[in-house]
Steps between C-alpha positions, in 0.01 A plus 500: 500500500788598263471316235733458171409320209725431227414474122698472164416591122541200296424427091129361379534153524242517154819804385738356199865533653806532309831573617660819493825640296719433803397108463445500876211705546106492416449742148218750704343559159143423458535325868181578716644514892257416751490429903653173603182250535609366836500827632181618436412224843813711675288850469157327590671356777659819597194708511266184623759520838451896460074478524591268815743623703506885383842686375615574172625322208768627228582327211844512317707371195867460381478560121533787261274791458231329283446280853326773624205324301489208767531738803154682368284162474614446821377842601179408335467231682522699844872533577581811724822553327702411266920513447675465183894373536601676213734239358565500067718268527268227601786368742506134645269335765748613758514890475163472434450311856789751651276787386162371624685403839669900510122642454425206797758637722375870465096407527497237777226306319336263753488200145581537166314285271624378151350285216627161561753553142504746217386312165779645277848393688312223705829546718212502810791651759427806575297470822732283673790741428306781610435287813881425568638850436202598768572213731103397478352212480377405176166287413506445113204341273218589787180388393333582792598776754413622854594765690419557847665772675870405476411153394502381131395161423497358171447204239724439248514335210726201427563216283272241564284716806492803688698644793391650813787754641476778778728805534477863657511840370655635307581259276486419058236336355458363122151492398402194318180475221196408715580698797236701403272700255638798345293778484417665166551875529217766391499691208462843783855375686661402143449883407605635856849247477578671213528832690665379823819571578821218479789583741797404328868403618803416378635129406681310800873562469583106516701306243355318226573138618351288163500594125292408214756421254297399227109460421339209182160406447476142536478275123251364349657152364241301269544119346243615159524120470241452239254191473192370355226304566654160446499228713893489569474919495234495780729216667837680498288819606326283837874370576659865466234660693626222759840465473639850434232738583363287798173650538350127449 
């Protein structure tokens, strides 16, 4: 089985953002980059269909050079191969998809698994445009997942219950928290990642379709209403708390 798994480098959620000169970018300084939670469940799934059904798996990422960070826990983890879109520019979610679905084209992965959404952007599009510039189907948010020769079937995850869809290879899927148990990687494979090799290829040629056009840090508004312990203090404070800030 050919199988494709794609991941994303994303900021700490514990890092302290600020935004850059341009006002519509993320100031890199001091930023520690890491691999996108969700798909940490897309490689374990990748290499957990691997152990079953035999084949390889390769790994890649749209992202500038520091990316190749992401591509070597991946490694670590047991990833054949790994690709690096070389891409500075840190373009939209569509030449981003365009590029994944070029590198599709040219492979002939059987699936290509995703992490349901990237925590930075959130914009959690990705695998269904990859699926429509392939023409796959697409099963999104799988929290379950089997495959059976040509067969997938798969739970999903939806408001208020779960989802049970079928659909044949090849076809997208978006791996959502609790389709499995990530695998920790060993200090021996961490050290041999470092060494591997990371096939790299140019940035898809499409057109930037959406902008950032500018970046703030949401505000931190406080009343500083001052009281004491009085009786009609403690009684404006009780009807505040339940009038204005409704939390009572």
């Amino acid at each position: 089985m050919n199988i494709l798994v794609c991941i994303s480098q994303v900021p700490d959620t514990t890092t302290r953002v600020t935004v850059g000169a341009d006002g519509s970018s993320i100031n890199p300084a001091g930023v520690k980059f890491i691999l996108n939670p969700y798909d940490e469940f897309a490689i374990e799934e990748g290499l957990r269909l691997k152990e079953k059904n035999g084949g390889t798996v390769t790994t890649v990422t749209v992202g500038p050079d520091t990316a190749k960070e992401v591509l070597r826990t991946a490694l670590a983890m047991g990833s054949d191969t790994a690709v690096l879109v070389k891409d500075e520019a840190r373009s939209d979610s569509f030449v981003i998809s365009s590029a994944i679905a070029e590198l599709a084209t040219e492979t002939s992965p059987d699936v290509i698994i995703f992490g349901r959404q990237s925590i930075d952007f959130d914009s959690f599009v990705v695998p269904s445009m990859v699926a429509e510039l392939l023409g796959w189907p697409n099963v999104s948010m799988a929290s379950t997942l089997t495959i059976d020769g040509t067969n997938v079937t798969a739970e999903r995850d939806i408001e208020g219950g779960k989802e049970m869809v079928s659909s044949t290879l090849p076809c997208v899927i978006s791996a959502q928290k609790g389709l499995n148990d990530p695998r920790y990687p060993k200090l021996p494979d961490i050290m041999k990642a470092k060494s591997k090799p990371i096939a790299e290829r140019a940035a898809s040629s499409a057109s930037i379709r959406v902008a950032t056009v500018g970046m703030t840090l949401p505000e931190t508004k406080r009343m500083n209403k001052m009281m004491s312990d009085s009786e009609a203090d403690i009684e404006q404070l009780v009807r505040l708390l339940h009038e204005e800030a409704k939390v009572i």
